[in-house]
Each structure stands twice: as structure tokens, then as C-alpha cells.
N, C-alpha and C positions, 0 to 999 in steps of 0.2 A: 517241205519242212522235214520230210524223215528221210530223206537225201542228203540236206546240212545235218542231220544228226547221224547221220550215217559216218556223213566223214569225218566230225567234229571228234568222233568217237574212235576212228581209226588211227588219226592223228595224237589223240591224246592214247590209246595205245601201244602206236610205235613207241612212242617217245621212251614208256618204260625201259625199254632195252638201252637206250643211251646213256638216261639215270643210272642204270646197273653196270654200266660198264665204267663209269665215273667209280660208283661206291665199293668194287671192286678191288679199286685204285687202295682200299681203305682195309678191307677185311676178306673174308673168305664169304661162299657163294649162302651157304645156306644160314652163316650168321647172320649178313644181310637178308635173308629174305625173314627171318625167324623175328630180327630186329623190328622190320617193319608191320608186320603182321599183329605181332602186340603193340606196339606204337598204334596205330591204327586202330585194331578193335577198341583199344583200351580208349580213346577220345571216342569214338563213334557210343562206347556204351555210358561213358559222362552226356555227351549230346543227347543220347534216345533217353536214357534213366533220369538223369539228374537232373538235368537243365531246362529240358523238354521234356514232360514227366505227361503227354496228353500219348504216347504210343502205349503199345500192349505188352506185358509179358507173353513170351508163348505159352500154349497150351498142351495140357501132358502130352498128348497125341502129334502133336508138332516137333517136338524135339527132335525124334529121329529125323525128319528127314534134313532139319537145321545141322542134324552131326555128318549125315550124307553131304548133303553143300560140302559143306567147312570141308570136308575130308578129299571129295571129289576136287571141287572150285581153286581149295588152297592150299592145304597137305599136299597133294598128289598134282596137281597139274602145276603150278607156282614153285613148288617145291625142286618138284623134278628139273622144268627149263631151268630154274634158276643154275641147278646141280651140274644140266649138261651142258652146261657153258662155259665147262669146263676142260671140257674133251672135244664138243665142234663146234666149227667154226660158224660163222654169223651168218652166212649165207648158206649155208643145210638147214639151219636154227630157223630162216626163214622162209624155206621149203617146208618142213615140217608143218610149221602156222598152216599154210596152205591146203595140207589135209583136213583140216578141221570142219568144213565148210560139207566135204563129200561123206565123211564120218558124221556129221548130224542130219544130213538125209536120208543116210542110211539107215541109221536110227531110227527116224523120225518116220521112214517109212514103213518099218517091222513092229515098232514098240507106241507110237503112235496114230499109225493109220492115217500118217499125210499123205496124200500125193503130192509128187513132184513132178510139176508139169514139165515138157520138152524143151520149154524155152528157158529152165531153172536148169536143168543138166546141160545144155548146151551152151550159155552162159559161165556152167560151172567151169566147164572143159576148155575152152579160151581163156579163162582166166588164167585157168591152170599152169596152160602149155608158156603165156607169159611170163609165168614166176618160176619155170624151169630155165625158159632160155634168160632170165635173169640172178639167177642164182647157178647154175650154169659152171660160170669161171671159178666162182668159191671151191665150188665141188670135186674140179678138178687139178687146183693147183693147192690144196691143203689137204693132208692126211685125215683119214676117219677112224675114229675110234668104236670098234663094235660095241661096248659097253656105255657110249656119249649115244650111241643110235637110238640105244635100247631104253636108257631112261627118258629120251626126248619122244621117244615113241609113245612112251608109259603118260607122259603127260598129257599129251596132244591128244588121247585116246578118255583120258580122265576129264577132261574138260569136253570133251564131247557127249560124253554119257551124263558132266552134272548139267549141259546145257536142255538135253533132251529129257533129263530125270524132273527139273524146275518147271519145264511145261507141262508134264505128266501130274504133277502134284498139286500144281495150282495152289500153293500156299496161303490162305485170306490173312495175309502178312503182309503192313509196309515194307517196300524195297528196301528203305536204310535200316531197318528190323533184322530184314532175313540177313545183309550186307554185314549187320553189325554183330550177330551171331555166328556166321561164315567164318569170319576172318579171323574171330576173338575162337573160335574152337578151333580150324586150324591151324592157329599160331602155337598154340599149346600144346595138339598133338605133336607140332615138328618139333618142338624143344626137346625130348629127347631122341629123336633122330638125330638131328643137327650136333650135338653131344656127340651120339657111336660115329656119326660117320668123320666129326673134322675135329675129334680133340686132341687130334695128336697137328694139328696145322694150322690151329685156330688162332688168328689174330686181329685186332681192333685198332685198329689209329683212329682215335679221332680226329677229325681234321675236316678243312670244307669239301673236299670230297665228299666223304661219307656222310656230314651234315646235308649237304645239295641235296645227293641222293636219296637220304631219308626223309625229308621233306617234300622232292618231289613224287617221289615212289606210293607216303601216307597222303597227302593230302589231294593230290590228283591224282592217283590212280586207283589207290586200295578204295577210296572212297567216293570221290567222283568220279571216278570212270566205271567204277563197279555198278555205279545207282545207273549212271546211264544205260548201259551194257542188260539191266536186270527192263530197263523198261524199252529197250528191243526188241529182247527176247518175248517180252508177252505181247509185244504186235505179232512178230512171226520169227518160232527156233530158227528155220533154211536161211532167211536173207537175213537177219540178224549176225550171224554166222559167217555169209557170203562177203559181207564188209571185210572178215578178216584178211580177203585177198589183196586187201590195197594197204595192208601193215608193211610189206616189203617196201615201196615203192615209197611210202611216205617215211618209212626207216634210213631209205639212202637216201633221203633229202636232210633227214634233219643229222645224219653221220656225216653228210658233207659241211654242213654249217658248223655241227658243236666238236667234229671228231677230223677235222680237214679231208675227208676221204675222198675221192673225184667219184664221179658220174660219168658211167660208160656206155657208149652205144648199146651195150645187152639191154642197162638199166632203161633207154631211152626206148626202145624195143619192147620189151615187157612192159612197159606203164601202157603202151598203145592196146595190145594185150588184153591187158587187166579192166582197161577201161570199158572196150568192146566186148569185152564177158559178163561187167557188171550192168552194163545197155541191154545187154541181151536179156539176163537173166530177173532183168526188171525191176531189181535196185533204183538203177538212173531210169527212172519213168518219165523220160522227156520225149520219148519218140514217137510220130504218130500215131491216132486212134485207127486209121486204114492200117495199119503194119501190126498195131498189135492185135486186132480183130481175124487180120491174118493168120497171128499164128494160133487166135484159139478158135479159129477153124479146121488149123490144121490136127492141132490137140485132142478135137471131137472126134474129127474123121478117124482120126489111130487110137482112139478109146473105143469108138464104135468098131471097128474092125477089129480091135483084139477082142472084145467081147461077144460077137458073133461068132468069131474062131471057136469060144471057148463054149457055145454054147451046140455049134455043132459037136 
């Protein structure tokens, strides 16, 4: 079951970037994302307040960390990709995603006190090397912008810290609570970012573009894929995270359908990749109990001996 929710979830996060690339069609990047972000908060807090009036207000001692979310989850990480997709190209864009997975066990290892067992970093690292050699060609037949690097950087690193800040904090908040506060404070903060940075470029057509797009961006992603994503995360930050290696692969399926793009031997390549990283690293728990007994035999043996090292 948390295998189909796994992919259910990746799927429905690629897709974002397709949505975006449609409403694009329509306006500028951080219009778009600002549009949707109040669009969204705004019914999520008619559904939680209004309608459905059995949730909770936060509590004074809650708000911070509900302004941390919003500012990390949506300002800062939503904000940014949105912003550098303006400067590169869709397959660096999809390399980046990629780090997100080794930045939350990093984390998660310093600021949490997870271990990350051997078969979660070697898992990680196959994945990895997949979503290189398939993003690969983007890389080096489209120019890089240092300042598209740097904001997409700033994102991918923002969304790693609210992933690993939400399990640290343990919120006694419903997910479409914390979901519907997230998005509705940072939709507000971007307004006047979104202002300095595009008003000398700002424009709106409306049109079914940018209708598509805002409809599909608020109501499947801000909202459900946010709830699903939040109830991931509280099974386990690392492999909750590690799904994100398979947004490339189901990105160039659904660019080939709605955007005509082909499917190249890299892409064919790298899903094999990605698959055997997510098998490994224990996502796809289909493999035998002899093999994975194996490897946390092997996992003792190299705990046991680093910590006799350490006590000689």
C-alpha cells in the first residue's frame, strides 16, 4: 500500500511541472505561482473554517512554526523553482529534484538523529547516477545560467530543511490544517516579492492555459498532493523524500503525452536506474526476506565494527 502511495504521489507531483509549463503559456513564473497559492489557501481555509468548522485553530505557540512551513514549503522552495525556470532548462530542473532525497538524510542524520542504513545510501546512489545519465543530454546541449543554478539551489535546499523541520516539530495539527496555513502564509509573503522582482514584465492572459493550469496546480497539487506528501512524511522524512527520484522519469512520460517530447535511450536507461535504487533502498519492498535479512546482517556487522573501532 505505501509503494502505490509512493507512486501515486510522484506521479501526481511530476505532473506539476507540466501544469506550469502550460500556464506559463499565460503569464510570468511567480505570478503564476503567487496566483495559485491564494487560490488554494483561500478554499482550503473556506473547507477547514467554514464549512467543516470540527478542526482547530492554532495555538499561540504553533504559529511559528506554521510561518516556518509557509516560508520554507512555499515562499522559498515553490517560489524559487517556479522563478528558475526561467533561466534552466527542464532537465537540470530535474537533476536538482534529485538532490533532495540526499539533503534530507543529511539532515535528518545531524538534526534528527536518524540513521541511515547502507541499503538507504546505496539505493540513494543508483538512483542517483540514473537521473544523471538521464538528464545528461539537457545538460549539455542547453546553456546554464549561474543565477537560474543558484535560485534552484536555494529551493531544493529549502524544501529539504521544511521536510526535516515538520518531523522535528511534530505538529498535534491535522495535515489540511498545517496544509492550509502553509500555503495561505506563503502566498502572502510572495506578493510582494512577486511585485519587486516582475513588475516591470508582468502579464496575465487569461485564457484555458492559465485556467488548466490554475485548476490543476490548486486542486491537485497545492492541496492534494500537499496532504498526501505531509502524510509520508510522518511514516519516514528519508524514503518519503527518496520517491522524489522517480519525478524525472514519470516527468518524461507525462512531457511525451501532453508536451509531444520523445523518450530517449538515456530516459530508458535511467528508469532502470532509478528503479533498482528504489528496490534497494527499500521503497519497493518486494524483494526477498533471505536478501533483506542479508543486508541487515550486513548493516550490524559494519555497526558492530565501527563501534569497537571506536571504543578501542
Amino acid at each position: 500500500m505505501k509503494t502505490l502511495l509512493g507512486l501515486f504521489f510522484t506521479l501526481l507531483w511530476s505532473s506539476a511541472a507540466i501544469a506550469t509549463k502550460f500556464g506559463l503559456y499565460s503569464t510570468t513564473p511567480l505570478i503564476l505561482a503567487t496566483t495559485r497559492f491564494l487560490i488554494a489557501g483561500g478554499l482550503l481555509f473556506l473547507y477547514v473554517y467554514l464549512f467543516n468548522k470540527k478542526y482547530p485553530w492554532p495555538q499561540s505557540h504553533e504559529w511559528r512554526s506554521l510561518i516556518v512551513l509557509g516560508l520554507l514549503n512555499t515562499t522559498i522552495y515553490l517560489g524559487a523553482t517556479f522563478w528558475a525556470l526561467s533561466y534552466v532548462s527542464a532537465g537540470l530542473f530535474n537533476l536538482f529534484v534529485t538532490t533532495n532525497p540526499f539533503l534530507v538524510a543529511f539532515l535528518s542524520y545531524i538534526w534528527l538523529k536518524r540513521k541511515v542504513s547502507i541499503q538507504e545510501w546505496i539505493g540513494m546512489i543508483v538512483a542517483a547516477i540514473g537521473l544523471f545519465i538521464a538528464t545528461w543530454p539537457s545538460i549539455t546541449s542547453s546553456g546554464v545560467k549561474i543565477n537560474g543554478l543558484l535560485i534552484l539551489g536555494l529551493g531544493m535546499v529549502s524544501m529539504a530543511v521544511g521536510s526535516v523541520y515538520f518531523k522535528k516539530i511534530n505538529l498535534n495539527l491535522p495535515s489540511v490544517v498545517i496544509n492550509t496555513w502553509q500555503v495561505s502564509i506563503g502566498g502572502v509573503v510572495l506578493i510582494p516579492i512577486t511585485y519587486i522582482l516582475e513588475k516591470d514584465n508582468y502579464f496575465l492572459k487569461l485564457d484555458y492555459y492559465l485556467l488548466g493550469s490554475l485548476i490543476w496546480l490548486v486542486f491537485i497539487i497545492s492541496i492534494g498532493t500537499m496532504l498526501l506528501w505531509f502524510y509520508l512524511l510522518k511514516q519516514d522524512t528519508v524514503k518519503a523524500n527518496n520517491w522524489l527520484f522517480m519525478t524525472p522519469i514519470f516527468g518524461y512520460v507525462l512531457a511525451a503525452i501532453f508536451l509531444n517530447e520523445s523518450i530517449k535511450m538515456f530516459d530508458i536507461i535511467a528508469t532502470i536506474f532509478v528503479l533498482i535504487g528504489l528496490f534497494l533502498s527499500g521503497n519497493i519492498a518486494t524483494y526477498p526476506k533471505k536478501f533483506q535479512n542479508r543486508i541487515k546482517r550486513v548493516s550490524y556487522k559494519t555497526d558492530k565494527h565501527k563501534n569497537s573501532k571506536e571504543l578501542d
